[in-house]
N, CA, C and O atoms as a DFTB+ gen file, in Angstrom:
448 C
 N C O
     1  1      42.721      60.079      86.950
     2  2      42.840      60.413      88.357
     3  2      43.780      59.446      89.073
     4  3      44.663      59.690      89.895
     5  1      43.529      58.739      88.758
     6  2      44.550      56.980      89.296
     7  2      46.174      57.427      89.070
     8  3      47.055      57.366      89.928
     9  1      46.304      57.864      87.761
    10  2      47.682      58.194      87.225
    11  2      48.296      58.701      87.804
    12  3      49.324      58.255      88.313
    13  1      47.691      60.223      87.953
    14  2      48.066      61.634      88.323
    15  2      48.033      61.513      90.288
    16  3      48.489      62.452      90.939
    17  1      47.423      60.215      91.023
    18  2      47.552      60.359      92.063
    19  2      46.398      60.820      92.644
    20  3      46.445      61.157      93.827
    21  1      45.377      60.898      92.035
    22  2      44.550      61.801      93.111
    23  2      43.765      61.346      94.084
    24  3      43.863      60.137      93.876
    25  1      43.180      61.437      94.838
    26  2      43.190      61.079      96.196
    27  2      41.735      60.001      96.224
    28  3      40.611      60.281      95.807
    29  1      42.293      58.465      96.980
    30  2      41.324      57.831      96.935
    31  2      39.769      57.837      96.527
    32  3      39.276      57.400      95.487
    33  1      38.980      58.586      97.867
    34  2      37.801      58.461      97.808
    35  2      37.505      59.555      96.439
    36  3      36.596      59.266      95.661
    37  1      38.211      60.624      96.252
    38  2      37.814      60.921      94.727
    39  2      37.912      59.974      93.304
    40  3      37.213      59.940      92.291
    41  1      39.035      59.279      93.703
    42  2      38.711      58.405      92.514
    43  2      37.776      57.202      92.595
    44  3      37.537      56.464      91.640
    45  1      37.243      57.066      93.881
    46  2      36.150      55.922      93.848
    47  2      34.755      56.570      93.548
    48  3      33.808      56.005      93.000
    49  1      34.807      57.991      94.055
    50  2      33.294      58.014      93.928
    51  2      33.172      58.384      92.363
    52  3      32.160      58.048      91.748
    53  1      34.348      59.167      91.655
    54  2      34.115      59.581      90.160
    55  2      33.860      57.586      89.426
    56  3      32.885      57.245      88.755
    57  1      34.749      56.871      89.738
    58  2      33.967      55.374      89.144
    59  2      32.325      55.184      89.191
    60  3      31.554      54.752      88.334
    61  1      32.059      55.753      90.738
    62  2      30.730      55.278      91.300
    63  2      29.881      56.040      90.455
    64  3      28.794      55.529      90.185
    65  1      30.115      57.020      90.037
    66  2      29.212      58.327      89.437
    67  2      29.153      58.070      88.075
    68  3      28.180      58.492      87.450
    69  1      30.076      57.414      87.476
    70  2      30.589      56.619      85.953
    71  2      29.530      55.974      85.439
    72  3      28.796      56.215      84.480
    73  1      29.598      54.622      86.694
    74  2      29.229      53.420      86.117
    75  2      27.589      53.809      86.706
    76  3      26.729      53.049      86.261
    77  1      27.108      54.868      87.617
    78  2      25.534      55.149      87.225
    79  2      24.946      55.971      86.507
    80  3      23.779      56.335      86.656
    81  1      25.940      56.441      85.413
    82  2      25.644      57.223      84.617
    83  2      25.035      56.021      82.941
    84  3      24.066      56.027      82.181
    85  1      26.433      55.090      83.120
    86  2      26.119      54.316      82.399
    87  2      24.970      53.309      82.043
    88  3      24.407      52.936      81.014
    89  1      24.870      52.968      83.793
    90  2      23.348      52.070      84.103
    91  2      22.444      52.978      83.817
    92  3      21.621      52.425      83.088
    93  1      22.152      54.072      83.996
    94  2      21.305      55.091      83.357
    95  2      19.725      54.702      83.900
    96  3      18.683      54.485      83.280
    97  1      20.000      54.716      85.112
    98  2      18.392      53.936      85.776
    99  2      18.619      54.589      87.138
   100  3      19.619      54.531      87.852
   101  1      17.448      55.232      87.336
   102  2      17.211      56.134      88.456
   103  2      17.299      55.365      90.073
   104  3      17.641      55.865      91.144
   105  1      16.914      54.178      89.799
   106  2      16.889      52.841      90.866
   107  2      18.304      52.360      91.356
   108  3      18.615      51.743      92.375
   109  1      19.249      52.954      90.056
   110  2      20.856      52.015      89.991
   111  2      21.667      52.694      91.191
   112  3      21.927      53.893      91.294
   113  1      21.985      51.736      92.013
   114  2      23.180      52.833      93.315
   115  2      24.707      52.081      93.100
   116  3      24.780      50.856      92.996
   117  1      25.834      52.901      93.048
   118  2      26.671      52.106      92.921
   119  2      27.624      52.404      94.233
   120  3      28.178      53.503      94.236
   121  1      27.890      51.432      95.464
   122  2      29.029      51.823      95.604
   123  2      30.335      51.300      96.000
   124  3      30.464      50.138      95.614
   125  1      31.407      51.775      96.671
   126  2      32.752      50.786      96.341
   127  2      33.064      50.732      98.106
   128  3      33.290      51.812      98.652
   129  1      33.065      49.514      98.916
   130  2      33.712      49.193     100.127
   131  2      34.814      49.175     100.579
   132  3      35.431      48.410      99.837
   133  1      35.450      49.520     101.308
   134  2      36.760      48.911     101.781
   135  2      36.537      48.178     102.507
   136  3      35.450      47.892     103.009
   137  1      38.075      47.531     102.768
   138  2      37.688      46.281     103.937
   139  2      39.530      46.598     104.652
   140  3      40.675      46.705     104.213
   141  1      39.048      46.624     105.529
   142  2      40.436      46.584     106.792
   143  2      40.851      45.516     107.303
   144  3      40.131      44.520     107.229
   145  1      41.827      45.466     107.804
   146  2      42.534      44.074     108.366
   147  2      41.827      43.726     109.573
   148  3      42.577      43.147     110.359
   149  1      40.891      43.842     109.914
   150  2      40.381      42.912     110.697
   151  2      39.317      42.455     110.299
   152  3      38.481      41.924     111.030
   153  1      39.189      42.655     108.686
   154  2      37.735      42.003     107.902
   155  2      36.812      42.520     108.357
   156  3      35.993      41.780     108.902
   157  1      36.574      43.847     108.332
   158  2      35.621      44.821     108.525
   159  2      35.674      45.600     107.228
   160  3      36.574      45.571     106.389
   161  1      34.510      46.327     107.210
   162  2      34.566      47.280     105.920
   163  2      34.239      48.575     106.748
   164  3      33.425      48.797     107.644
   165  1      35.405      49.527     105.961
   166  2      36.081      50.808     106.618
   167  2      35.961      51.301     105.932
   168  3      36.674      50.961     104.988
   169  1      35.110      52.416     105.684
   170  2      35.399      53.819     104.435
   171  2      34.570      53.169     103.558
   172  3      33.712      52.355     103.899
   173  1      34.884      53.618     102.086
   174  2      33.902      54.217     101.222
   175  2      33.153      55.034     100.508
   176  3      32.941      56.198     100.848
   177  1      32.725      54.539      99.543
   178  2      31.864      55.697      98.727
   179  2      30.386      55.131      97.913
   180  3      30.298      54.016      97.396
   181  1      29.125      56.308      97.936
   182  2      28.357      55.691      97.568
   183  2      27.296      56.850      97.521
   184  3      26.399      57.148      98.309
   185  1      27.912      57.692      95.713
   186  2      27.234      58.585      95.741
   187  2      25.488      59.132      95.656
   188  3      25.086      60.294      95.712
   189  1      24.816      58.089      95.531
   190  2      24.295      58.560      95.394
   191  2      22.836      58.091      96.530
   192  3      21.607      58.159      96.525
   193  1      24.048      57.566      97.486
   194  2      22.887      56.998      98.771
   195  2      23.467      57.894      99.583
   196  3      24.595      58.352      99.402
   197  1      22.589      58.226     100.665
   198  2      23.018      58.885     101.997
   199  2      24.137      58.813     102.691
   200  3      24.967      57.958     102.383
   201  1      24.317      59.503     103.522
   202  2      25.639      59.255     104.245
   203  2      25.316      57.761     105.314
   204  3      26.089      56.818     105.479
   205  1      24.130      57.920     105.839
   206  2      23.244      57.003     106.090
   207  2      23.437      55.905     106.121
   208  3      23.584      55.133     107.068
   209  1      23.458      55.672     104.336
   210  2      24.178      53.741     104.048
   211  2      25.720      53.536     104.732
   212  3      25.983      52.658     105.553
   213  1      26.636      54.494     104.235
   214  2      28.004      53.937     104.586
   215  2      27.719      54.385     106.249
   216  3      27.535      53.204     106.547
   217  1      27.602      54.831     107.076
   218  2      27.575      55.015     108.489
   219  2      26.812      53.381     108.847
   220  3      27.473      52.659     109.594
   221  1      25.752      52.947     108.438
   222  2      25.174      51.859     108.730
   223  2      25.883      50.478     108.468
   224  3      25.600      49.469     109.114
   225  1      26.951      50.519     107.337
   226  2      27.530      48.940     106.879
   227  2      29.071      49.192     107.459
   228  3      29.891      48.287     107.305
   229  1      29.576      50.783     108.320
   230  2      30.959      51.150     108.418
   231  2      31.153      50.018     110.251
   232  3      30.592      50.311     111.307
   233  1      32.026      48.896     110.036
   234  2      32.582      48.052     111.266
   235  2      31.595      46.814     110.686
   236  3      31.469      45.773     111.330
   237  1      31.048      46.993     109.663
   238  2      30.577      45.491     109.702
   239  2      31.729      44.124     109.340
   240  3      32.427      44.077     108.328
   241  1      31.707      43.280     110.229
   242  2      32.526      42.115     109.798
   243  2      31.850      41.389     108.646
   244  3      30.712      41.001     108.383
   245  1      33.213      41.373     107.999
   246  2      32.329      40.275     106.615
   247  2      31.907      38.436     106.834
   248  3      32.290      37.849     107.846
   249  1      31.409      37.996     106.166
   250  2      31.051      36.456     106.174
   251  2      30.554      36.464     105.400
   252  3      30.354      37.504     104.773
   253  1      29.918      34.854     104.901
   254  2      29.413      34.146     104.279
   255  2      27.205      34.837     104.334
   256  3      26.342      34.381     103.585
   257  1      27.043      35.574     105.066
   258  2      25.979      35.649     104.756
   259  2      25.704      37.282     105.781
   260  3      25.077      37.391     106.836
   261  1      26.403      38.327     105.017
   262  2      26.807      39.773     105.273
   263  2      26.544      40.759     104.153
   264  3      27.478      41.434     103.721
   265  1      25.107      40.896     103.574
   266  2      24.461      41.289     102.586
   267  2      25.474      41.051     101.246
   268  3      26.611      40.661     101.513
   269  1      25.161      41.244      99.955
   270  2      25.564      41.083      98.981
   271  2      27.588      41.463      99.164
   272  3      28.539      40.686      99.250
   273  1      27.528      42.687      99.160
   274  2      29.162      43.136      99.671
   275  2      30.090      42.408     100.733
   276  3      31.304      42.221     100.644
   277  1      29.219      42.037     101.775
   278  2      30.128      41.516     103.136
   279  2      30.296      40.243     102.251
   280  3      31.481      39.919     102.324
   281  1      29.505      39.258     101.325
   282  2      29.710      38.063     101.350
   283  2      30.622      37.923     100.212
   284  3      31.283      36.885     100.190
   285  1      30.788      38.768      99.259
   286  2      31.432      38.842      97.962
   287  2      32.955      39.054      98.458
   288  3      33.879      38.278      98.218
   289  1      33.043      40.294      99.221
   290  2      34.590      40.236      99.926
   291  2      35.288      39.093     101.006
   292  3      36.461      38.835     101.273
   293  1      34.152      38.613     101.427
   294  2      33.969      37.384     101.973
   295  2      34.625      35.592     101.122
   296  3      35.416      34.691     101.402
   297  1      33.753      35.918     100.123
   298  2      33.896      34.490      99.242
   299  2      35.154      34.826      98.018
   300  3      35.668      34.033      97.229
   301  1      35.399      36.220      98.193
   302  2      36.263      36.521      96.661
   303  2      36.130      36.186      95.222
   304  3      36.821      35.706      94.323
   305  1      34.678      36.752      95.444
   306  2      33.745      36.464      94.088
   307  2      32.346      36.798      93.833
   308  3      31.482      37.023      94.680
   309  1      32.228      36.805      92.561
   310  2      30.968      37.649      92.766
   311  2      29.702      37.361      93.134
   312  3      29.265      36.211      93.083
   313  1      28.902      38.526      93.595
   314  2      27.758      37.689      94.162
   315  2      26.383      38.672      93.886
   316  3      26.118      39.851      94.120
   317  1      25.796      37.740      93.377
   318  2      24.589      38.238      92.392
   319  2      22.756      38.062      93.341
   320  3      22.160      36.997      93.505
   321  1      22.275      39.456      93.797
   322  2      21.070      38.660      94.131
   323  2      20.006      39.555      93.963
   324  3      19.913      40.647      94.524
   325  1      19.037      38.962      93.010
   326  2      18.030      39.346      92.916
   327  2      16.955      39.856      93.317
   328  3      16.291      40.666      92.670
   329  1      16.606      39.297      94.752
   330  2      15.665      39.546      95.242
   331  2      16.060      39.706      97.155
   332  3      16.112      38.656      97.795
   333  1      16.223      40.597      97.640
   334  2      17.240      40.860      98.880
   335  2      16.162      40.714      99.692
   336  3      16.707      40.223     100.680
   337  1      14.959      40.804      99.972
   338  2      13.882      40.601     100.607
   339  2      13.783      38.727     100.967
   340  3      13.083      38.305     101.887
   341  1      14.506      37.919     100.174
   342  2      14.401      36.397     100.012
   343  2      15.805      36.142     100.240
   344  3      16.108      34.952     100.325
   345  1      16.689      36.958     100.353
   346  2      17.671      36.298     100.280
   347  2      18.370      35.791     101.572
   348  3      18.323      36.537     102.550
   349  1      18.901      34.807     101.658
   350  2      19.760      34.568     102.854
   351  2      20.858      35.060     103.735
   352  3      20.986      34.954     104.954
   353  1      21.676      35.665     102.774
   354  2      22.721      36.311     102.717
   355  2      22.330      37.794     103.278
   356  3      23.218      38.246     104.001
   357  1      21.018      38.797     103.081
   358  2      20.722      39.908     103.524
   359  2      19.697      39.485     104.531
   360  3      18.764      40.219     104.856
   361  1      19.908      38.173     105.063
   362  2      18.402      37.902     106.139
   363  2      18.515      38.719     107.726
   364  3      17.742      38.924     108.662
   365  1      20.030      39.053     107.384
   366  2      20.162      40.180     109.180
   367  2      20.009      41.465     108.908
   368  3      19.547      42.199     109.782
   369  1      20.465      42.112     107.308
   370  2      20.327      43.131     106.907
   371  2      19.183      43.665     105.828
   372  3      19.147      44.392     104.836
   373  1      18.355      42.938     106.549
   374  2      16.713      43.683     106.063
   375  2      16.555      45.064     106.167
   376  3      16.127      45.795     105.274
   377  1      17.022      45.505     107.625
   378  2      16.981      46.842     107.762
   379  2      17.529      47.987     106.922
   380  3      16.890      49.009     106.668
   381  1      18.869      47.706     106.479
   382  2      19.526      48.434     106.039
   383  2      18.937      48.313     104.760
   384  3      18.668      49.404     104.257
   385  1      18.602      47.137     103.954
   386  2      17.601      47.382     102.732
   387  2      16.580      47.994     102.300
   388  3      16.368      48.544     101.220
   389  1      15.991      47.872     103.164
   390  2      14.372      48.823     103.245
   391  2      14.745      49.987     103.260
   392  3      14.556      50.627     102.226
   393  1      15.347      50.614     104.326
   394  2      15.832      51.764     104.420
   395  2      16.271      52.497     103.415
   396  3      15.756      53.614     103.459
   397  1      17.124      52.338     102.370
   398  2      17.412      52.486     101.517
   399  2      16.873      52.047     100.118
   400  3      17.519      52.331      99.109
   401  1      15.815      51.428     100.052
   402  2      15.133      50.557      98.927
   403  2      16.258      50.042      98.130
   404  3      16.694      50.624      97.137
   405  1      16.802      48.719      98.685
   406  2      17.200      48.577      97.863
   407  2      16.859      46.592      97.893
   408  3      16.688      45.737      98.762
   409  1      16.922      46.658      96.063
   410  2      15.591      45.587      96.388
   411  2      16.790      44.269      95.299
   412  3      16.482      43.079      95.234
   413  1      17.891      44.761      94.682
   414  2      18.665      43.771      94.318
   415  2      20.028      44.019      94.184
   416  3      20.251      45.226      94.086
   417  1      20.768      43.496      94.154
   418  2      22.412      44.110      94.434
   419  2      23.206      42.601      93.688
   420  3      22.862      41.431      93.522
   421  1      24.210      43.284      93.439
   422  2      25.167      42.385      93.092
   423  2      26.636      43.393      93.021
   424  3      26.751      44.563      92.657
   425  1      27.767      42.328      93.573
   426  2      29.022      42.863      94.224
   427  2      30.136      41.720      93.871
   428  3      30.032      40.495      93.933
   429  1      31.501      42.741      93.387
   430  2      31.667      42.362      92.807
   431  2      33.202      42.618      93.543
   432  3      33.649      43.765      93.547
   433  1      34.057      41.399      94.218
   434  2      35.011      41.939      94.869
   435  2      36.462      42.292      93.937
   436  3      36.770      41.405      93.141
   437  1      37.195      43.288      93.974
   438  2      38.672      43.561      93.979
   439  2      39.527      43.594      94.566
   440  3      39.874      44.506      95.317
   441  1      40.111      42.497      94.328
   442  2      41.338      42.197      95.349
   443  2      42.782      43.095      95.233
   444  3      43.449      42.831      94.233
   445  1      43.203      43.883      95.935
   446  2      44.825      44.912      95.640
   447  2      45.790      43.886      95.712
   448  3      46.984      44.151      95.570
């Protein structure tokens, strides 16, 4: 799809749909952020959560402690956390966790 051109968010969500086919765990969500020049995350894909999640994390500014994703695009590196209920980094975005059950994440930034 990459080759042939085909159009962004199709080739992110066919990755996203890939790599939870591979995790092969009903719990596994995968999805891919953008981030815009004013260090916000814009767009996206994330098939297999609601429209819900990306409407809820779409204008968030990134930092150092901007759930697993904001801080990974943030630090330019990866960021691993186990337990999002304890963590520091998701301590403003409790909401958006629960909401979505999601109870560990790890993110993993790509730089263009």
């Amino acid at each position: 799809m990459i080759v042939t051109g085909g159009p962004l968010d199709d080739v992110l969500f066919r990755i996203c749909e890939m790599l939870e086919v591979v995790l092969n765990d009903s719990k596994a969500h995968c999805s891919i952020n953008l981030l815009n020049d004013q260090n916000c995350i814009e767009g996206g894909v994330a098939p297999s959560l609601s429209k819900d999640y990306l409407d809820a994390i779409q204008g968030l500014k990134i930092g150092p402690n901007t759930g697993s994703c904001g801080t990974a695009m943030y630090k330019k590196e990866l960021v691993i956390v186990e337990d999002i209920k304890n963590s520091r980094m998701w301590q403003d975005y409790l909401s958006i966790s629960e909401k979505f059950g999601l109870q560990a994440c790890w993110s993993n930034p790509i730089i263009d």
